[in-house]
C-alpha positions in Angstrom: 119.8 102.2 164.4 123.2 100.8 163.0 124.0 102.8 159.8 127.3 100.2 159.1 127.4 96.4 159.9 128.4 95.0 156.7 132.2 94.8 158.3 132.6 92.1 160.7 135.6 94.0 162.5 132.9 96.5 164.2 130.1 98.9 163.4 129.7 102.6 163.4 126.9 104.6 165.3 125.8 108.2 165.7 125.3 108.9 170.2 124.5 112.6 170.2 125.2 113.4 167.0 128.9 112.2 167.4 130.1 109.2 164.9 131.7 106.6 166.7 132.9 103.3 165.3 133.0 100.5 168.2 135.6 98.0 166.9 135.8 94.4 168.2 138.8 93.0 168.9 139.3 90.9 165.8 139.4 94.3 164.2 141.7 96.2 167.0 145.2 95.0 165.6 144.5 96.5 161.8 143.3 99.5 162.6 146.1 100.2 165.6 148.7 99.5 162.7 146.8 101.4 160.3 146.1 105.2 162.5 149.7 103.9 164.0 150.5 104.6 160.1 152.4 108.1 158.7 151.5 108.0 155.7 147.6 107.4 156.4 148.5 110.1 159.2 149.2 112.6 155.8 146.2 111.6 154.0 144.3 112.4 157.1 146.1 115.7 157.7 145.3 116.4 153.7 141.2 115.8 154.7 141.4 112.5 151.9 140.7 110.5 154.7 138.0 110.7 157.6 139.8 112.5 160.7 139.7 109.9 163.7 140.6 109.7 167.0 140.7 106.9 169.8 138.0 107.6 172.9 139.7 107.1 175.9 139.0 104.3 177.4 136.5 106.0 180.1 134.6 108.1 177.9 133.9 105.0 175.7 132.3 102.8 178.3 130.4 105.7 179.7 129.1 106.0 175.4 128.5 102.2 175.8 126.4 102.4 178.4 124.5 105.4 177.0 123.7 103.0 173.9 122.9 100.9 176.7 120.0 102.9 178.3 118.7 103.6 175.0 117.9 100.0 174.8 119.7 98.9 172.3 120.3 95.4 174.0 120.6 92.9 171.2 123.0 90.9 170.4 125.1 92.8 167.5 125.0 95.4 169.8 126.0 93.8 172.7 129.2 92.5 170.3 129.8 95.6 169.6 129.0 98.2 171.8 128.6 97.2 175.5 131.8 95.7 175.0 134.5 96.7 172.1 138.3 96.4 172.3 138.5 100.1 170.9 135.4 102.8 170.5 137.3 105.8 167.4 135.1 109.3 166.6 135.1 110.1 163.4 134.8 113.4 161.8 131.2 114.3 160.7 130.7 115.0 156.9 127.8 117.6 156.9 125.7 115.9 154.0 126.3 111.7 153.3 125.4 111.0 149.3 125.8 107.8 147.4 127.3 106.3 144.4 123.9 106.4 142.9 123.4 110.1 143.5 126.8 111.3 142.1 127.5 112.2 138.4 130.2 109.9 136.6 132.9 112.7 137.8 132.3 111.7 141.6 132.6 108.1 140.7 135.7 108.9 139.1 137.2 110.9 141.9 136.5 108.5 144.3 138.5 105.4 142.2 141.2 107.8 142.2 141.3 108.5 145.7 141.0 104.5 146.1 143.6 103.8 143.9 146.1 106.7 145.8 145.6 105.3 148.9 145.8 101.6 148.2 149.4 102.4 146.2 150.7 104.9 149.1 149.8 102.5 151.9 152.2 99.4 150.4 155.1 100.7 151.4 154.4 100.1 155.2 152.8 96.5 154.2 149.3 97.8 154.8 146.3 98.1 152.3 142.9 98.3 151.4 140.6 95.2 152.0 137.3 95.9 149.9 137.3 98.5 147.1 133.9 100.1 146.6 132.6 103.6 146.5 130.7 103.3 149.7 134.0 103.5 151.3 133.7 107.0 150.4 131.8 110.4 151.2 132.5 114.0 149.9 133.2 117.0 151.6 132.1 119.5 149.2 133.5 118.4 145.9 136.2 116.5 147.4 136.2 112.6 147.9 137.2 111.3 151.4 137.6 107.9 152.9 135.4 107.0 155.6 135.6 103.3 156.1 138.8 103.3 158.2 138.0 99.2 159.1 139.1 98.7 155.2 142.4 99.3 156.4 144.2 96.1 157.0 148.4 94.7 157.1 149.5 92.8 154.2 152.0 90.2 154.4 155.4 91.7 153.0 155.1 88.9 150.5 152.0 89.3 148.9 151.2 89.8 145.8 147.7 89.6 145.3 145.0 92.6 145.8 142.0 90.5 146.6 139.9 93.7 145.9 140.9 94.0 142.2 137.7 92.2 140.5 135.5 94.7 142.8 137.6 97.6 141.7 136.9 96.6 138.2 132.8 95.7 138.9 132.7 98.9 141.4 134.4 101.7 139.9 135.7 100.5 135.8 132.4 99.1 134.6 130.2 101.3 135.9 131.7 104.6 134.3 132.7 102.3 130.8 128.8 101.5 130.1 128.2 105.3 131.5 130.1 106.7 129.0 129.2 104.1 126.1 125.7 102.9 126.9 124.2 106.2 128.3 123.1 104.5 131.8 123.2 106.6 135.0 124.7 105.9 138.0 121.5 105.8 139.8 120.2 103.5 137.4 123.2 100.9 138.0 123.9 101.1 141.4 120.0 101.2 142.9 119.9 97.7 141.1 123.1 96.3 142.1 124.5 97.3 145.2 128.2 96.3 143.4 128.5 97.5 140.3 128.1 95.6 137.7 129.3 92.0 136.6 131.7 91.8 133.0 129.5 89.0 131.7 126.4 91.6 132.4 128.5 94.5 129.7 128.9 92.1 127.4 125.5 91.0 126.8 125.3 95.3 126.2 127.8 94.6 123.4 128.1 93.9 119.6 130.4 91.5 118.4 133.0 94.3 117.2 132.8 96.7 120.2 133.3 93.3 122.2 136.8 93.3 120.5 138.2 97.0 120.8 139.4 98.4 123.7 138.7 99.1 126.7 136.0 96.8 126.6 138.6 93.2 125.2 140.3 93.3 128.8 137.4 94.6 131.0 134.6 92.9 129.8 135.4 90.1 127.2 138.4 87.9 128.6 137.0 88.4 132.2 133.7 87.0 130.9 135.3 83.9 129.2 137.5 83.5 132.0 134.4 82.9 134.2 133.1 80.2 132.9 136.6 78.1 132.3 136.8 75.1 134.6 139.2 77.0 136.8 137.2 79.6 137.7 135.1 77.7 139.9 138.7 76.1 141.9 139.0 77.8 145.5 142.7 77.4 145.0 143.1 80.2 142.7 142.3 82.1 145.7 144.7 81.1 148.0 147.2 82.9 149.4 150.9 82.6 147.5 153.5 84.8 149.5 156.8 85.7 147.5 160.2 85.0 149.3 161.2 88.5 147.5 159.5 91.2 149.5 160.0 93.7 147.0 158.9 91.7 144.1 155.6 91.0 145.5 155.4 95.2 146.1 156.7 95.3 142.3 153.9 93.5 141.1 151.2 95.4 143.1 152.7 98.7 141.6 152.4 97.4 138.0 148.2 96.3 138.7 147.7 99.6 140.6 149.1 101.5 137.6 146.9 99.3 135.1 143.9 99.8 136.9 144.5 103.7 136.8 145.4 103.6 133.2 142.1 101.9 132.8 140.4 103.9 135.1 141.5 107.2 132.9 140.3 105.5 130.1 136.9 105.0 131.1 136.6 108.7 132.6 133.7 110.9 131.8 134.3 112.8 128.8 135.8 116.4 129.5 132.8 118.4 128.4 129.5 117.0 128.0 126.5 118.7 127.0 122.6 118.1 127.5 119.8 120.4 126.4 119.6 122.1 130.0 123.5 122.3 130.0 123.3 126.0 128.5 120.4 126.9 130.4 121.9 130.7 131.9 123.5 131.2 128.6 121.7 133.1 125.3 121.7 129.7 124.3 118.9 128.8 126.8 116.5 131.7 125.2 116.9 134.4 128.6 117.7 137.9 128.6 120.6 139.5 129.5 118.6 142.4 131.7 116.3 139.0 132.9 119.7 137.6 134.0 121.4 140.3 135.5 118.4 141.1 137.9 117.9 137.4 138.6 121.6 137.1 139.7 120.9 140.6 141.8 118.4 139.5 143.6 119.8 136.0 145.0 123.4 137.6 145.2 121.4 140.3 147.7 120.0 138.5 149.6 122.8 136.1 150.5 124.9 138.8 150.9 122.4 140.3 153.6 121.1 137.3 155.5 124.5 134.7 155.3 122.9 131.5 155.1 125.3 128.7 156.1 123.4 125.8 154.9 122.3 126.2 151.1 120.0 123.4 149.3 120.1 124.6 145.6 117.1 122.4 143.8 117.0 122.5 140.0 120.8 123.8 140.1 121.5 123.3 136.4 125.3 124.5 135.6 125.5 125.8 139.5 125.8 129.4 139.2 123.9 130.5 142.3 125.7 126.9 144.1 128.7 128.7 143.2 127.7 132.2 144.5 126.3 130.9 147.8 129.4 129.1 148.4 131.2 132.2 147.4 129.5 134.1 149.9 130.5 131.5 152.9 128.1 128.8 152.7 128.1 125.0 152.7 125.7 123.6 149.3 124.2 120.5 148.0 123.3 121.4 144.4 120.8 119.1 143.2 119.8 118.3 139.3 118.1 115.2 137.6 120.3 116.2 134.8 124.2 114.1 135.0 125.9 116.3 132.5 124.4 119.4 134.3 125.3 118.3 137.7 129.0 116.7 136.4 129.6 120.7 135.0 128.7 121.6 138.7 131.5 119.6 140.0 134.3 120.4 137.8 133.7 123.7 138.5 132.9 123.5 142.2 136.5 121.2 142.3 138.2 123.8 140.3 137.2 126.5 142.4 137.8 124.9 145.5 134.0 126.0 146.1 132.0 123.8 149.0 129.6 122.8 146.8 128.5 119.1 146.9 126.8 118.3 143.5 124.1 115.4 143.4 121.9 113.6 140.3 118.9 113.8 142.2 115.4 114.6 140.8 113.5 116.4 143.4 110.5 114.5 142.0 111.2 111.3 142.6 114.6 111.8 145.1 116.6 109.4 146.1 114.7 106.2 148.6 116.0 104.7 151.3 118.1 101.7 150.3 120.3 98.6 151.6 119.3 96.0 153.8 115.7 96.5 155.8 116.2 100.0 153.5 118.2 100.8 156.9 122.1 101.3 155.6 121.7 104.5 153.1 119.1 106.5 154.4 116.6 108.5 151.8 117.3 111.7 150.3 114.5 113.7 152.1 115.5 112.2 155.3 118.8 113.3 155.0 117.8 116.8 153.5 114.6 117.6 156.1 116.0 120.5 158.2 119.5 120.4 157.4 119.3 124.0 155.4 118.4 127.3 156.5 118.1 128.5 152.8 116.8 126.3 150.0 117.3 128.1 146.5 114.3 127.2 144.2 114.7 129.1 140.7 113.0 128.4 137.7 112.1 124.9 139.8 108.3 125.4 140.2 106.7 125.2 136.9 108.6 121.8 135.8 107.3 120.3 139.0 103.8 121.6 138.3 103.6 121.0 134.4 105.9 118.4 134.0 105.2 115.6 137.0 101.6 117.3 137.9 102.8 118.0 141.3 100.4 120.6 143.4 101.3 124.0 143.8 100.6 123.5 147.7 102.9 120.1 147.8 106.1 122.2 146.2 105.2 125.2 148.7 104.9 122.5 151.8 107.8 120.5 150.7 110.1 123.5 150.8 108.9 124.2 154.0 110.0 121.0 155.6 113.6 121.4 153.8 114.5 125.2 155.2 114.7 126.1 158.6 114.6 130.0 157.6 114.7 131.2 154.5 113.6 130.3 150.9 114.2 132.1 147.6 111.6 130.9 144.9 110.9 132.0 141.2 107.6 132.2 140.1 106.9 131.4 136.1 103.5 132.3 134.9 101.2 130.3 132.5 102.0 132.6 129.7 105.6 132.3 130.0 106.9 130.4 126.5 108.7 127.4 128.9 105.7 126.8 130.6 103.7 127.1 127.5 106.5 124.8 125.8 105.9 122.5 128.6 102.3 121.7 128.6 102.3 120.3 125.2 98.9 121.3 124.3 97.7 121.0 128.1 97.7 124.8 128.9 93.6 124.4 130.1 95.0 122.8 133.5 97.0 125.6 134.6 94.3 128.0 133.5 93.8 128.8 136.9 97.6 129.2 138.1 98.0 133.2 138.9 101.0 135.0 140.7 98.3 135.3 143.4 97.6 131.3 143.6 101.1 131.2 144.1 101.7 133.6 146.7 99.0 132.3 148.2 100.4 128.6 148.3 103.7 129.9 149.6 102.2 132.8 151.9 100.6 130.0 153.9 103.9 128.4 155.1 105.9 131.4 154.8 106.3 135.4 155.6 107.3 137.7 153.0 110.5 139.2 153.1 110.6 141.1 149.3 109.9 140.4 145.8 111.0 141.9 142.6 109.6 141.5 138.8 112.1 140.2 136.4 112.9 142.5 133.4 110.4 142.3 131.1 109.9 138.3 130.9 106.8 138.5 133.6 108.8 136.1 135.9 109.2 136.9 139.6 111.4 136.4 142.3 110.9 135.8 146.2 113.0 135.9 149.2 110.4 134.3 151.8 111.3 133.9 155.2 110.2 131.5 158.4 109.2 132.2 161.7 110.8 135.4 163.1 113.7 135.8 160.6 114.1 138.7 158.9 
């Protein structure tokens, strides 16, 4: 199945769990000139942009004809895989995530990373043809650039980023009505693959905030301008090359350095805060003693089984993402809540921590998406059996109380996420969250015991150890599969 078409210049396909990119040879000049390139050489050598390599030209046909056997035989393919000018391997990220799964931090990062390498690449008359955040995947906390066919040469003349308006929809409106309006990520790009449209913000808009800025030059003009006469003449789109090299690079400088002036203007605020944001804090109503033992037990049993691959659902802030990363692993820390998961990445980033932090409620996670929901593949698809330990603290009785989910669905979904170990909490009926949870509704858990719940998880899983938690009547597990442990 191809995972990228949308780029006429070629497609990108895993054979064996390798990513290769089969370029046709409309696309072979740019991206010669652009890996031929040392200052896309430093970005790769820095890990901002996807490490790449050309296949020799043996080992690519022999991959062509294994795509071949497969039988992939249609005609896209045949364009572009029995047959391409140049076949490139790519680096493999360990865990793809989407604009609509990051928090407004991640969108951020990833403008940034746009804008550095857009401005960098000028000086060798190369740039960047599109400008959208599915250009881009993160290793841990860090953004990197993946779409390598974006790179293309620029005529020394030109002064015009074609990409600027998608820059803006992509990246600048998104995070302005994010930061103003309150609307997720997920809820803007699940609907609109590109971001969103100025005239769309303004309808958002009162008269005054219409007028103040940021929202006069992103949103109001742009909208006016879009229904003038001239913004339905093709010629405004044609190509006007400067006699003064220098002066067309001139101009580009001054847009890339408005766009990042705009784009810090729209960033996410430095510290925002949600009523789960203080959740391991006194704030959140715990214990110190249940805290320390809680942090005890998980630290313990990382420490003694080394998991390299760490799901942490119901994250919050990310203090076990943090000390599982600590301890050596790679983590996806997953929360529905965005200020939550935004602290998890400015900490993760500051730390330098391989933690990869995602707005994703494990309720209702993330479907597959794009065309013939074949280009962005679901969350669970992605997730099943990528983790030999999935962290699942304090997780159990939201799920249960909150979106009614069975007991045995939690313990069988967990299941299918680790390959060996889980560490679960359990959080009894009489515990004050779960009794603030079921609003009135405490009759349906009547039945929920510490035994019904071993019980659930026993089924799928052998017990390793588990330990009461001060005196709060919580309980933690460390369950293993198989023959581990």
């Amino acid at each position: 199945m191809s995972i990228s078409f949308r780029d006429p210049s070629g497609r990108v396909r895993i054979v064996a769990g390798r990513v290769l990119r089969f370029v046709n040879p409309a696309g072979e000049p740019d991206i010669r000139a652009a890996l031929a390139s040392a200052t896309l050489q430093k970005f790769i050598d820095e890990g901002r942009v996807v490490g790449t390599r050309v296949v020799e030209a043996t080992e690519a046909a022999l991959l062509s004809e294994k795509l071949a056997d497969e039988g992939e035989t249609d005609e896209a393919v045949e364009t572009y895989s029995a047959s391409p000018a140049l076949v490139l391997e790519h680096e493999r990220i360990a865990f793809q995530s989407f604009p609509y799964e990051w928090p407004p931090e991640m969108l951020h990062a990833a403008g940034g990373l746009t804008l550095d390498l857009t401005e960098a690449l000028l000086s060798e008359n190369l740039g960047l043809k599109d400008a959208t955040p599915y250009n881009i995947l993160f290793r841990g906390a860090e953004p990197v650039f993946v779409d390598v066919l974006s790179f293309e040469r620029r005529e020394a003349g030109d002064a015009v980023w074609l990409a600027y308006a998608q820059f803006v929809r992509s990246f600048l409106l998104p995070l302005l009505v994010n930061a103003h309006f309150g609307m997720t990520l997920g809820q803007i790009f699940t609907t609109s693959r590109e971001g969103l449209q100025p005239e769309a913000v303004a309808r958002m808009c009162s008269p005054l905030k219409k007028l103040r800025p940021p929202f006069l030059t992103l949103v109001t003009l742009p909208s006016r301008l879009s229904s003038a006469p001239t913004a339905q003449d093709d010629s405004i789109y044609r190509r006007r090359l400067s006699a003064d090299a220098e002066k067309a690079r001139f101009i580009l400088r001054r847009q890339f350095k408005g766009l990042r002036r705009k784009l810090e203007g729209v960033g996410a605020r430095a510290k925002r805060r949600s009523s789960w944001s203080d959740y391991m804090t006194k704030e959140g109503h715990l214990t110190e003693s249940y805290v320390r033992e809680k942090r005890g037990f998980v630290e313990e049993a990382l420490a003694e089984f080394r998991p390299r691959r760490v799901l942490d659902v119901g994250a919050n802030t990310g203090y076990f993402s943090r000390t599982a990363a600590r301890s050596g692993a790679r983590v996806v820390a997953i929360d529905s809540d965005e200020a939550s998961v935004g602290e998890i990445f400015r900490g993760a980033r500051a730390e330098e921590l391989d933690v990869l932090p995602l707005v994703i409620d494990i309720a209702r996670p993330s479907p597959a998406t794009g065309w013939r929901n074949r280009e962005q593949p679901s969350f669970l698809e992605r997730a099943r059996r990528s983790f030999d330990a999935v962290l699942m603290l304090a997780v159990c009785h939201h799920l249960m109380v909150s979106e009614l989910i069975p007991l045995d669905e939690i313990a069988e979904l967990a299941s299918e996420l680790t390959e060996r170990f889980l560490l679960v909490e359990f959080v009894g009926a009489d515990d004050p969250m779960f009794r603030r949870l079921t609003r009135g509704r405490a009759a349906l858990f009547e039945h929920f015991t510490r035994e019904t719940f071993e019980a659930a998880f026993g089924r799928r899983f052998r017990l390793v150890r588990s330990r009461p938690l001060a005196e709060s009547g919580r309980w933690l597990y460390l369950y293993s599969k198989g023959g581990d442990a």
